[in-house]
C-alpha positions as CSV (number, residue, x, y, z in Angstrom):
1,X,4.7,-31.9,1.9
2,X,4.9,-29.7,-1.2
3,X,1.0,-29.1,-1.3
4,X,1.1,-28.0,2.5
5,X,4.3,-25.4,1.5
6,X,2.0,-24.2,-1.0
7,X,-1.1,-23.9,1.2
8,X,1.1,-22.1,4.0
9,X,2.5,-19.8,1.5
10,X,-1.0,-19.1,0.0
11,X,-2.3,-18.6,3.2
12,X,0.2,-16.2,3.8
13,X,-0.1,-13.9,0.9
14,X,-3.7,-13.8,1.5
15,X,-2.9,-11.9,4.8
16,X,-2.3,-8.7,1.6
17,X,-5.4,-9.2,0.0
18,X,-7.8,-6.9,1.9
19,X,-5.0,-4.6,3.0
20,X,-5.6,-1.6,0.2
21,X,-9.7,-2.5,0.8
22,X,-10.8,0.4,2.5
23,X,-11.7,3.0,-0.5
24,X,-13.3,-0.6,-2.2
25,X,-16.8,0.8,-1.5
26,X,-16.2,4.2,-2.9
27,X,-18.1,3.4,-6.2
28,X,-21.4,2.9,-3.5
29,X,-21.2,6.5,-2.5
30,X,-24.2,7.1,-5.1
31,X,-27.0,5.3,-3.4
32,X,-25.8,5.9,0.2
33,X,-25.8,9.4,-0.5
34,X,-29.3,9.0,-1.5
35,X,-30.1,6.9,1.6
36,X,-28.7,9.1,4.2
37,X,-29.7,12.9,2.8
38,X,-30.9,14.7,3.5
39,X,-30.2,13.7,7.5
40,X,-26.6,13.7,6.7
41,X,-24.6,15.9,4.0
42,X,-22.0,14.6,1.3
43,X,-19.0,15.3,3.5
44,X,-20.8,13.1,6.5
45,X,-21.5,10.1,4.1
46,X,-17.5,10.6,2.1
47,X,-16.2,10.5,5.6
48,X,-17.5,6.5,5.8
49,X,-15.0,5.7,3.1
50,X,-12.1,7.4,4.4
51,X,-12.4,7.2,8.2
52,X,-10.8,4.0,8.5
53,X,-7.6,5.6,7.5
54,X,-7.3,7.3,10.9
55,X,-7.4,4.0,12.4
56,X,-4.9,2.4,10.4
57,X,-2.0,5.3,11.4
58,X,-3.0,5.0,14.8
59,X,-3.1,1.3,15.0
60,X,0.6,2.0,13.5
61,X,1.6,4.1,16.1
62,X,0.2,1.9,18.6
63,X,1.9,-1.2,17.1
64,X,4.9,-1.5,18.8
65,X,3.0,-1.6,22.4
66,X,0.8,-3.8,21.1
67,X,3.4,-5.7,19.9
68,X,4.7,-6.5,23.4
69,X,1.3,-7.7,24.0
70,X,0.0,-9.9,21.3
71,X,2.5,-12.6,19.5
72,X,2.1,-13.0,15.7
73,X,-1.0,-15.2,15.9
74,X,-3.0,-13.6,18.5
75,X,-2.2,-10.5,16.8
76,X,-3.7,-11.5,13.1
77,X,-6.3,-13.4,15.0
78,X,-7.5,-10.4,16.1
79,X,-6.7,-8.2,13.4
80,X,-8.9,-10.8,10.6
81,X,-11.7,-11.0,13.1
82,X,-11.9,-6.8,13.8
83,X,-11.4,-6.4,9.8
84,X,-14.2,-9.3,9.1
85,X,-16.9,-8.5,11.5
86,X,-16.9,-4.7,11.6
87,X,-16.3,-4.4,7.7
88,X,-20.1,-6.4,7.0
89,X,-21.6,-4.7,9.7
90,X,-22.9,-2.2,7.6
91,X,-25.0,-4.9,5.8
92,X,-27.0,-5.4,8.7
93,X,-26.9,-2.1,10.5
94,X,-27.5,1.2,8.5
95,X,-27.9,3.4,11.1
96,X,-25.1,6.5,10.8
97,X,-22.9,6.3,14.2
98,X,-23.1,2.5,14.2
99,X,-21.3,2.5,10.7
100,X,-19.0,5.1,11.2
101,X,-18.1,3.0,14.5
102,X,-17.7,0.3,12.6
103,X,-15.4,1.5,9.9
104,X,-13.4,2.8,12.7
105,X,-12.9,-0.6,14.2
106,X,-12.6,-1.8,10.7
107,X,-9.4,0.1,10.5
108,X,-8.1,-0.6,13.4
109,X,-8.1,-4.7,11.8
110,X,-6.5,-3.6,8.8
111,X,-3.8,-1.6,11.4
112,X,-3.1,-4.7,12.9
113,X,-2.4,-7.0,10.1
114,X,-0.7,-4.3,7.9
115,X,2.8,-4.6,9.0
116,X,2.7,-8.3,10.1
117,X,1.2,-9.4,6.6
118,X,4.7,-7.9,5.1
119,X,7.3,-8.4,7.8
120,X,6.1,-12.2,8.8
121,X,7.1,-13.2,5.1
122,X,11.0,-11.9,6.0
123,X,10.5,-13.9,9.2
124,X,9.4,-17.5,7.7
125,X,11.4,-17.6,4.7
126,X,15.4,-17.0,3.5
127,X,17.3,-16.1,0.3
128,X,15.3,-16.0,-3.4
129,X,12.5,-17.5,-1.7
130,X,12.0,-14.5,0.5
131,X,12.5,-12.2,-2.5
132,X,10.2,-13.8,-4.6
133,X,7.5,-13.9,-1.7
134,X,8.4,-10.0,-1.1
135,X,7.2,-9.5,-4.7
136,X,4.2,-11.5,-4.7
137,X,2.9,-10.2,-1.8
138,X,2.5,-6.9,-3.2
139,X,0.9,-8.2,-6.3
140,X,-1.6,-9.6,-4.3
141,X,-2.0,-6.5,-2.7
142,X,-2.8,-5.2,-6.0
143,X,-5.2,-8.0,-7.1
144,X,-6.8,-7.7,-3.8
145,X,-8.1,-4.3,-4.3
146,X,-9.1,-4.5,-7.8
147,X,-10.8,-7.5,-7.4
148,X,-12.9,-5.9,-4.5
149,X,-13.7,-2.9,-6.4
150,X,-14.8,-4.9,-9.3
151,X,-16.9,-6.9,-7.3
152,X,-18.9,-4.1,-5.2
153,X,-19.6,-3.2,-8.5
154,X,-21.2,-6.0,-9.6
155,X,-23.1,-6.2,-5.8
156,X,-24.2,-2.3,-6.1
157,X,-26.3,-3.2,-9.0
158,X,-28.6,-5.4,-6.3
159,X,-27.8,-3.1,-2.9
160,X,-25.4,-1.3,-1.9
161,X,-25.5,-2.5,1.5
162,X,-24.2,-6.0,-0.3
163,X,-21.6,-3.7,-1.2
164,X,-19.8,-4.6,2.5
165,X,-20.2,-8.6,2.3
166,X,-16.6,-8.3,0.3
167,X,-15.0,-8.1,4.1
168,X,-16.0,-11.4,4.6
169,X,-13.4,-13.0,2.5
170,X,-11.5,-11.9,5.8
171,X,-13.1,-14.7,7.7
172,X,-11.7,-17.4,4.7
173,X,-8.7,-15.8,5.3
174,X,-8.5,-15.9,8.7
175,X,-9.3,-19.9,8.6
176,X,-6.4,-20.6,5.7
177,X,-4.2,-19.1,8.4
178,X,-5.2,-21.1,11.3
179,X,-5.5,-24.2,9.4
180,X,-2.1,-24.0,7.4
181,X,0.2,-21.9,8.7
182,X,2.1,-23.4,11.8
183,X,3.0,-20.9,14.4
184,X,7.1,-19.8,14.8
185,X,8.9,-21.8,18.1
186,X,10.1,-19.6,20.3
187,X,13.2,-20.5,20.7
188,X,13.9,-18.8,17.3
189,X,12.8,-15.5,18.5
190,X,14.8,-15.4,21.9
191,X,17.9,-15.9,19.7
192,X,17.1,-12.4,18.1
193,X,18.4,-8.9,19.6
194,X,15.9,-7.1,21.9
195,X,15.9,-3.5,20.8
196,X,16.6,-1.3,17.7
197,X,20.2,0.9,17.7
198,X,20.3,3.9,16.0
199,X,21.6,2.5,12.8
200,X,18.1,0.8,12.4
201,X,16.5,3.7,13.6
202,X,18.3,5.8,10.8
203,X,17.7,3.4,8.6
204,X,14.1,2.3,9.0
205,X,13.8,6.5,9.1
206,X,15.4,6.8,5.6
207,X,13.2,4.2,4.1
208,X,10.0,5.3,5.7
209,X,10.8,9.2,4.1
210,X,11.2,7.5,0.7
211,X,8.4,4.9,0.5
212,X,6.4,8.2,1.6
213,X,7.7,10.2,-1.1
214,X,6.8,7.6,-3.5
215,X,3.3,7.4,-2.2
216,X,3.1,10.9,-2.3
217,X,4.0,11.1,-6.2
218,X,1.4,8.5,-6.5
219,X,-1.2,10.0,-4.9
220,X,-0.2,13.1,-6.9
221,X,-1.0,11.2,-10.0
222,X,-4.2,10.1,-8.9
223,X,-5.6,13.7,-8.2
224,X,-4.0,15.3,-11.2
225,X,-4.2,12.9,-14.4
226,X,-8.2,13.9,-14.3
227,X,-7.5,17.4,-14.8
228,X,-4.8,16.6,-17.7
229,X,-5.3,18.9,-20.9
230,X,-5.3,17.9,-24.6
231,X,-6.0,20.4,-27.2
232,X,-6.6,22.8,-24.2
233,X,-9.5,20.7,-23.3
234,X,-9.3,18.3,-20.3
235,X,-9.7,14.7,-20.6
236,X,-12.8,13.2,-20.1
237,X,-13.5,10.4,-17.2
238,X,-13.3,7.7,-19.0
239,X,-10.2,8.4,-20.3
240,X,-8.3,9.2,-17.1
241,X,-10.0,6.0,-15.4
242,X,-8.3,4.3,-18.0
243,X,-4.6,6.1,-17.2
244,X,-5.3,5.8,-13.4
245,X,-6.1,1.7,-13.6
246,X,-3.3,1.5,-16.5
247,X,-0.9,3.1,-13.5
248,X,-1.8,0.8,-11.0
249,X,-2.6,-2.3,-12.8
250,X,1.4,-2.3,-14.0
251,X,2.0,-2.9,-10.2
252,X,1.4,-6.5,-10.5
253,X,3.9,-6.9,-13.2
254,X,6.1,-5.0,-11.2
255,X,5.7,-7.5,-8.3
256,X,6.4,-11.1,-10.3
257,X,9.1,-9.6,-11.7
258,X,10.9,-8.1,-9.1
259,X,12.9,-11.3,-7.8
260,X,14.4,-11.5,-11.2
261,X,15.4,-7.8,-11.7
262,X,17.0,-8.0,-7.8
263,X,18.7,-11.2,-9.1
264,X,20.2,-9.3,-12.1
265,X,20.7,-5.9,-11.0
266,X,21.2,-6.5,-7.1
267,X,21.6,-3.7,-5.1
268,X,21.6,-0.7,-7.8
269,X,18.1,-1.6,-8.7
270,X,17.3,1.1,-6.3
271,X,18.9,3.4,-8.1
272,X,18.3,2.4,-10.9
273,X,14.8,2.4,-10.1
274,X,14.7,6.1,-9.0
275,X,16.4,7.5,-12.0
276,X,13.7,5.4,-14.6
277,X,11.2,7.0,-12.2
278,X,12.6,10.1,-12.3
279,X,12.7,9.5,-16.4
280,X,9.1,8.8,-16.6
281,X,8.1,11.6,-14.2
282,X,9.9,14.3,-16.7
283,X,7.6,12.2,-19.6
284,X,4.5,13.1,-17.9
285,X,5.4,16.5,-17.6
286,X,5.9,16.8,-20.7
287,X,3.3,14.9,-22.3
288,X,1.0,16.6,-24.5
289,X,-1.0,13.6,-25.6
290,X,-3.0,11.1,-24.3
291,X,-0.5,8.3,-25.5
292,X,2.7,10.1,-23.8
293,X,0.5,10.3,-20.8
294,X,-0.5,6.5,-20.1
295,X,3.5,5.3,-21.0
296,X,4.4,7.7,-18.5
297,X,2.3,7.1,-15.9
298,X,2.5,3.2,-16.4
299,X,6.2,3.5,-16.0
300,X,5.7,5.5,-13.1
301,X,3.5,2.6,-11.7
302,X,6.1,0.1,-12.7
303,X,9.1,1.5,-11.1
304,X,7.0,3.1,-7.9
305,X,5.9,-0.7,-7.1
306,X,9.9,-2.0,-7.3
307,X,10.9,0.7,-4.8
308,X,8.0,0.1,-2.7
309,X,9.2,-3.5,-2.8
310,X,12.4,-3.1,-2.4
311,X,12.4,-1.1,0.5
312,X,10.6,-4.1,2.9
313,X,13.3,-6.3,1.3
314,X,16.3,-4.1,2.7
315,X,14.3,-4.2,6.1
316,X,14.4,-7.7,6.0
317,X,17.7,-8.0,5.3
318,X,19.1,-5.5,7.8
319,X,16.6,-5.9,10.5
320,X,16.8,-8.6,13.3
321,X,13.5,-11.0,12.9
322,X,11.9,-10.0,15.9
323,X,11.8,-6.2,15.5
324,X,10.8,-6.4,11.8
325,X,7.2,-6.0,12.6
326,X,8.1,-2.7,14.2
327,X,10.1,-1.1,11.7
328,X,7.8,-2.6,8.8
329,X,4.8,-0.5,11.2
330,X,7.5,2.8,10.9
331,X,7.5,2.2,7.4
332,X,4.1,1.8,6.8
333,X,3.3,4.7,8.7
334,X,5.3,6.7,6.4
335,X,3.6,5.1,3.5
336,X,0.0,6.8,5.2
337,X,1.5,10.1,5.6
338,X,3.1,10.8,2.1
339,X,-0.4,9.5,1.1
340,X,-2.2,11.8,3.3
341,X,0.1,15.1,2.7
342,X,-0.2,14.7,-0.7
343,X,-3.0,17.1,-1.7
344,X,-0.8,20.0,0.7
345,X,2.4,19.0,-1.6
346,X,0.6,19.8,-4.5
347,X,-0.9,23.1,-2.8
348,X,2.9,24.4,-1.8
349,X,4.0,22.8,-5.7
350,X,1.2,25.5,-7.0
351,X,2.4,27.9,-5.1
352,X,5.5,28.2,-7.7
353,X,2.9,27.1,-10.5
354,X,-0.1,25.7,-10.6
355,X,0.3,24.3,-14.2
356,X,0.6,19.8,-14.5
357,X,3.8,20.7,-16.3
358,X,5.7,22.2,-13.1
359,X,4.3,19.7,-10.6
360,X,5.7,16.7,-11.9
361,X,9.0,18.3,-13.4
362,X,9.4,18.9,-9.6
363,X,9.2,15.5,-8.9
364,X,11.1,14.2,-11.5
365,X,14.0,16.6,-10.2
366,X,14.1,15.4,-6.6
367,X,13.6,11.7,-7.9
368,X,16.7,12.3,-9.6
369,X,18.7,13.6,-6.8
370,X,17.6,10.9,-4.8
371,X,19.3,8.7,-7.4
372,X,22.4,10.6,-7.3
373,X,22.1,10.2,-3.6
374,X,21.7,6.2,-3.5
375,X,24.3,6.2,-6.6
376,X,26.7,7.8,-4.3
377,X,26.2,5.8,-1.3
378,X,26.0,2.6,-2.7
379,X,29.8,3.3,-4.7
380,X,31.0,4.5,-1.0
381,X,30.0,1.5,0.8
382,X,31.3,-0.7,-2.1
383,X,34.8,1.2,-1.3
384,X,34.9,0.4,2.2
């Protein structure tokens, strides 16, 4: 009994593991460069990587009619078996529109298992164990990703079309599901309400604008930490690879611990949250060494993952079972967008000034209102 728990929880986590995939096979870029010039140009090959991120925000859009369609299993069925069998394709099939098809379709998999890989945890379990699950599943997330990318490296130094065997784990996946994880009765779901009112609309709205703007600062931090100055002289690769894996790595951490901190701090860990982001945001500006730079940005990683967490806890917890894969998709999809407006935040930021100093005092100050915000709130609701 305890060994099939731990199978069907397994099982479920490993629904997150190829989620944050996509960019994986950006280290193979080299070679298929070489491969496909001079035919097709450097923007033409860099679109492979990043195409299936068109797929996943309309597979989000598209979610809650498909919703209506598909129930839980048929849904990831589907979803494990696009992801799977259009992410190896390019192993067998270099030609150009055949790929890009495929990493179309390979995005449209991840679309559909992206918001049911987080919302069917607040549907199967209750209480701590929910919490605890919540927090785990995003540091498999984490693990899932880096392990990829450390693994198409190791397959690049054979081929680089090896590069897109990783996707297969999908099928592994896909059979732990089937074979441990027992499908929800029904009679549970009628029981739920049928629609969202417009407190969850306002609420899912609020969350999806914050988890965006935490993605965004994130993103930030990814396209600015390489062009960091010490001495007047920017830091070399190596060193802001090291920064950048520092930042996310920290995630993980953030993720096992997060039942514990909820346990302890309980609701003002959002707050809380935002002002030690804020904190850390106002340290990298401010940094003027390498050293200030990495406990800055680590923090930032630390506190960025809680929030992120967080945030699909208070859906569970305030939205009825049945719709959470729907606001989870609303969520998500503002997750994509603070990711993808990121680089035109920064270009509006430089409009001001352009220096790294500005940018993230910027953030830091709106980090901190939204603290004052939350702060606010929370002491108004405790009132009434």
């Amino acid at each position: 009994m305890i060994m099939t728990k731990i199978l069907e929880k397994m099982s479920l986590l490993g629904l997150s593991l190829l989620l944050i995939s996509a960019f994986s096979i950006s280290t193979a870029l080299p070679p298929m460069l070489d491969y496909y010039s001079p035919t097709y140009n450097a923007s033409q090959v860099e679109l492979l990587v990043s195409v299936p991120s068109f797929s996943v925000v309309a597979m989000l859009l598209l979610n809650p009619f498909v919703d209506k369609w598909l129930n839980d299993r048929q849904l990831i069925m589907t979803g494990l078996i696009l992801l799977s069998s259009a992410g190896i394709f390019p192993f067998f099939v270099q030609w150009y529109p055949l790929v890009l098809l495929s990493r179309l379709v390979f995005g449209m998999g991840i679309g559909f298992i992206n918001a049911k890989a987080i919302s069917i945890i607040s549907q199967r379990y209750q209480g701590k164990e929910r919490i605890q699950m919540l927090g785990i599943r995003g540091s498999v997330e984490l693990i899932g990703g880096a392990s990829c990318s450390l693994l198409v490296g190791q397959l690049l130094k054979i081929h680089w079309t090896l590069a897109f065997l990783i996707y297969g784990f999908g099928f592994i996946i896909l059979a732990m599901y089937l074979l441990f994880v027992p499908p929800i009765e029904k009679k549970e779901i009628q029981k739920s309400k049928q629609g969202l009112n417009k407190k969850d609309f306002a609420m899912i709205l609020g969350m999806a604008l914050l988890s965006g703007f935490v993605i965004c600062i994130n993103s930030s931090i990814s396209l600015r930490v390489p062009l960091f100055q010490v001495d007047g002289k920017t830091i070399v690769g190596g060193e802001s690879a090291l920064v950048l894996s520092l930042e996310q790595g920290i995630g993980i951490a953030a993720g096992l611990s997060f039942a514990s901190l909820l346990a302890h701090i309980k609701n003002r860990l959002l707050p809380m949250a935002l002002l030690c982001l804020s904190i850390c945001l106002f340290g990298i500006a401010l940094a003027n060494n390498l050293l200030t730079l990495i406990l800055s940005s680590v923090g930032v990683g630390f506190f960025y993952s809680i929030i992120l967490t967080f945030i699909f806890h208070r859906l569970s917890e305030c939205i009825a079972r049945n719709l959470l894969n729907k606001a989870t998709a609303y969520v998500l999809l503002g997750c994509n967008l603070g990711s993808a407006v990121s680089p035109y935040v920064l270009k509006l930021l430089a409009l001001v000034s352009s220096s790294f100093s500005w940018i993230f005092l910027a953030y830091a100050i709106v980090s901190f209102l939204l603290f004052l915000g939350f702060l606010l709130n929370s002491r108004m609701v405790k009132k009434a």
